[in-house]
N, C-alpha and C positions, 0 to 999 in steps of 0.2 A: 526017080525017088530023090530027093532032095538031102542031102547032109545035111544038118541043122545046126550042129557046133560049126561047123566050115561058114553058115550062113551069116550064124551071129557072130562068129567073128569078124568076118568082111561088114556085116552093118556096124560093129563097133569101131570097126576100123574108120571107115566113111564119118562115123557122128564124130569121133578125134579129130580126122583132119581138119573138117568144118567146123568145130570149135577151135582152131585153132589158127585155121582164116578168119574166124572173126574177131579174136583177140587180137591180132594183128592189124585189122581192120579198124578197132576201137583205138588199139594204141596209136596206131597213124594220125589219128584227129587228138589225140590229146597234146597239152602240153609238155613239154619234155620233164625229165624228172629233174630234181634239183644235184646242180651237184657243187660241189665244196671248192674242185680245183679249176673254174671257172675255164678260161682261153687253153689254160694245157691238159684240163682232158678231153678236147675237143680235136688234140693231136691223134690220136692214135691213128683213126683210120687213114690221115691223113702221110701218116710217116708209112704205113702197112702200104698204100695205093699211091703216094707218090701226088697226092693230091693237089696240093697248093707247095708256095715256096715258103710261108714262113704262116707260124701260126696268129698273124693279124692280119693273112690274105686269105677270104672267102671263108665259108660256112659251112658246118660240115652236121647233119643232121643226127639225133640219137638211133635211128633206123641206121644208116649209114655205118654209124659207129657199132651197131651190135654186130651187125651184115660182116662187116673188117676184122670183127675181133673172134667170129664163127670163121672165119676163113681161116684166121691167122691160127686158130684151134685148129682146124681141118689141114692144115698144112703140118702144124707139129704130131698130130696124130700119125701122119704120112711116114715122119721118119724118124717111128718110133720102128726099131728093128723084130723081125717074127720072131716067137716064141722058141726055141730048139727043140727038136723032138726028146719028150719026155717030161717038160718041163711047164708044158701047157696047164696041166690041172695043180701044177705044183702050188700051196697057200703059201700067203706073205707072212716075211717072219716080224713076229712082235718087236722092236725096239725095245720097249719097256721105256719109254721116254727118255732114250741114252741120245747123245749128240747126234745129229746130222755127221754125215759120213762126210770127212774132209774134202776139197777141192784135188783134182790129180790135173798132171798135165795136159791128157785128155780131153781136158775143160774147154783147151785152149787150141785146140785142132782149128785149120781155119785159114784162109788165106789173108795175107795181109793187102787191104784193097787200098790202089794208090788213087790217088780223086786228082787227076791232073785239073786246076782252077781255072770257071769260065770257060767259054768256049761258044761258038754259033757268032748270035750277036751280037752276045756278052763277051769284048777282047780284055776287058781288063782293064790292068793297067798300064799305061803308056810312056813313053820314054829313049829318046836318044834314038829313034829310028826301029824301037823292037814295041811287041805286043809283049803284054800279059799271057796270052791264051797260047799264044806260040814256045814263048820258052817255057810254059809249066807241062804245057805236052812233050817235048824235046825232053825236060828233066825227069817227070815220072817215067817214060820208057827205059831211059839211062838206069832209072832207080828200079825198075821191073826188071832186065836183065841183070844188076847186078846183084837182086835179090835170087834170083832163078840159079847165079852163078852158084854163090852159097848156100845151094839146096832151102832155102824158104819159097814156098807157096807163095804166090804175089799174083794180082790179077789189076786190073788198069776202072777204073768208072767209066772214062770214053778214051778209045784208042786214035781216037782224030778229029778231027774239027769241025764237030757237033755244041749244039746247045745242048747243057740239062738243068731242071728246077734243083735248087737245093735241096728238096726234099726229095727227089727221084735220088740221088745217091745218098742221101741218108735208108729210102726203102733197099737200094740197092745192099747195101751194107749189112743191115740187119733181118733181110731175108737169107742171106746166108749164111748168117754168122759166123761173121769173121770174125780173126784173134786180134786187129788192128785195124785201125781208117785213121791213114796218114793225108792229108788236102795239101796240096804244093802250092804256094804262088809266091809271087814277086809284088815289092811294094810300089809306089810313086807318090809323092805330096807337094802342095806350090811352096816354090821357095828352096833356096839353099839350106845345106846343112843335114839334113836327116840319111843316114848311114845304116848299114849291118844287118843283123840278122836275128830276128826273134820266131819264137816258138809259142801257138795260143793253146789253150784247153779250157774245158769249161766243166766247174764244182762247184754245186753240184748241179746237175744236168734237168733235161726236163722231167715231170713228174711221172709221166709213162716208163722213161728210160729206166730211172731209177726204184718205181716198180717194177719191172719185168727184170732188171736184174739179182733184186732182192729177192725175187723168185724162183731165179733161174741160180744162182749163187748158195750156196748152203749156207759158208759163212758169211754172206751179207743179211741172214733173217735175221740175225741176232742185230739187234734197230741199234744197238750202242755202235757199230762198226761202220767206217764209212769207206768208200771206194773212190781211194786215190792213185788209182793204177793210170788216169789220163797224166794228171801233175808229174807223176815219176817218169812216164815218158818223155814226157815235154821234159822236163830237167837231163835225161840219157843223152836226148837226140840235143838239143841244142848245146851241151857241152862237149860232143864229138863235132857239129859241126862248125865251133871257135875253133876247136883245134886244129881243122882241118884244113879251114879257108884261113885263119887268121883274122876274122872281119872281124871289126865292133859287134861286140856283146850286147844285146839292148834286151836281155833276159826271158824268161817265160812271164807268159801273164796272160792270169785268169778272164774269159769274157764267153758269153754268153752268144756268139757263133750260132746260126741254126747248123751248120753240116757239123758240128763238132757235138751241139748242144743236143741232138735228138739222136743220136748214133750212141747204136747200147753197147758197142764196142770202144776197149779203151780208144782214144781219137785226140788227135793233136789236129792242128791248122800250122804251117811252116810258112813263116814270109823268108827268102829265099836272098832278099835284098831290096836295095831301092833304083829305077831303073830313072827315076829323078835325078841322081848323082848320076855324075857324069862320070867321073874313077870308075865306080861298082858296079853302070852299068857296060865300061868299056869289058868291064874283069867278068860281066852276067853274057857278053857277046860272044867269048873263047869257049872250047870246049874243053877244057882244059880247069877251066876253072868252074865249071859246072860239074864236070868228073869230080871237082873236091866237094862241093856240095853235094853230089850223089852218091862219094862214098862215107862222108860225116852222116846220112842222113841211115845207111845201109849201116853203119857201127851199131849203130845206135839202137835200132831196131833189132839187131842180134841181141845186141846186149839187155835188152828190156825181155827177149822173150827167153834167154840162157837163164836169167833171173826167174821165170815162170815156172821154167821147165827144173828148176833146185828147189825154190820153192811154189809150189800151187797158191799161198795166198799171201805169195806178193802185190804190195799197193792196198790191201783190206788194211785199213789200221783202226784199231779201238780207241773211239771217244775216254779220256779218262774221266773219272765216277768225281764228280762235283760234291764235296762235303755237305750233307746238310745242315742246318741254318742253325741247329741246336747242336753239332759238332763240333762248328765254327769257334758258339760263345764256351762250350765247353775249353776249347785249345784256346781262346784269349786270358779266358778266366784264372787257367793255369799257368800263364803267361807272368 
């Protein structure tokens, strides 16, 4: 004898999924849909999978992109923690349209991931007899134990003398979410003259980033608020590490970086020196004086997350409210 609710639900089931291979089938030959933020929001599944190295390398399809962003669903679903016994059938409480529940330190749980620069076949940059890819791995291990010293979390992008795309530690970094993505390297340029030591970051970042933080942030929904916790770093770290080395100041400054610019963690880029000069990089060959750039860089980085952990929405600063245009003439007129 046949069950007949069991039957029809298995044929409804069957007609579902086949309508829904065939939508999927329809939308594979269509054109894609239109969208607004053109080259960068074609990043996502690219920064999710690690796909290409920068987003005006290769193609990345609207199937692709939905497939990336259902995973990247399915991944955060995963660690989202079980219910407690008891609490399972418990209903949500109304708000009643009150504030979003402030940021806590919590927010910021997280290892700080060091990206030691280049590496494979990519050495860098060159100079006086040293690589790029050689001392930036030398310097984040120094900078991994001395972080490990001081009880911070600290984890390496590559522990040895491998190649990765720039967008494989960008995915790296924001699959985990880290509290920091520090990128170490060392400079070189033709010609005498160029010295010291500067710190990059990038504001505002790509449009993904900056959605998903907006999201991920209580107080970054409110769209007046902008997220300058990379700049505040970069200003921490590169005044601990004048002080530390002594070197020429050549300041922080804004640039648009892919491993800085798609990492939804605050993220600085450190140039370490010039291995061009011949002084700085006798002073980049000692250990000694790499110990001073790994503990200016190790300051700093305390100091940026002791500020987190006092206040939760540090680096959030509020756009101020531009008068309007009928304001204006009123306050001249009174004038």
């Amino acid at each position: 004898m046949t069950d007949e609710p069991l039957e029809q639900k298995r044929n409804l089931g069957a007609l579902a999924a086949a309508l829904v291979l065939l939508l999927c089938l329809w939308q594979a030959g269509s054109p894609p849909p239109p969208s607004s933020g053109g080259a960068e929001e074609s990043v996502r599944g690219s920064v999710a999978r690690g796909a290409i190295e920068s987003p005006d390398h290769g193609e990345i399809s609207w199937l692709d992109e939905w497939m990336g962003a259902l995973r990247d669903l399915g991944g955060a679903m995963d660690r989202v923690p079980p219910p407690r016994p008891g609490e399972e059938d418990q209903p949500l409480e109304d708000s009643g349209g009150a504030e979003p529940p402030a940021l806590t330190p919590r927010e910021y749980e997280g290892y700080v991931l060091i990206d030691p620069g280049h590496g494979g076949r990519d050495g860098g940059a060159v100079g006086h007899g040293m690589i790029e890819k050689h001392v930036t791995l030398d310097l984040s291990r120094m900078l991994l134990r001395e972080l490990e010293r001081r009880e911070i979390p600290a984890r390496l992008t590559r522990d040895r003398d491998v190649g990765m795309s720039l967008m494989d530690r960008c995915a790296m970094a924001n699959r985990g979410g880290d509290a920091l993505f520090v990128s170490v390297h060392v400079n070189s340029i033709a010609g005498p003259g160029a010295s010291g030591v500067e710190t990059f970051y990038c504001q505002p970042r790509s449009a993904l980033v900056e959605a998903m933080n907006r999201m991920r942030h209580p107080r970054l929904r409110d769209e007046r608020v902008d997220d300058h916790r990379s700049r505040m770093l970069a200003e921490v770290v590169q005044r601990r590490l004048i002080a530390e080395t002594g070197a020429r100041d050549r300041g922080i400054k804004n640039r648009p970086m892919a491993v800085i610019r798609h990492t939804e963690a605050p993220a600085i880029l450190v140039e370490c020196g010039f291995l061009s000069d011949a002084n700085e990089a006798a002073l980049l060959r000692t250990q000694a004086y790499r110990r001073k750039l790994v503990m200016g860089m190790a300051d700093g980085i305390e100091q940026f997350l002791r500020a987190i952990e006092e206040d939760p929405h540090h680096g959030f600063v509020e756009r101020p409210v531009e008068p309007d245009a009928e304001e204006e003439d009123e306050a001249e007129s009174s004038r």
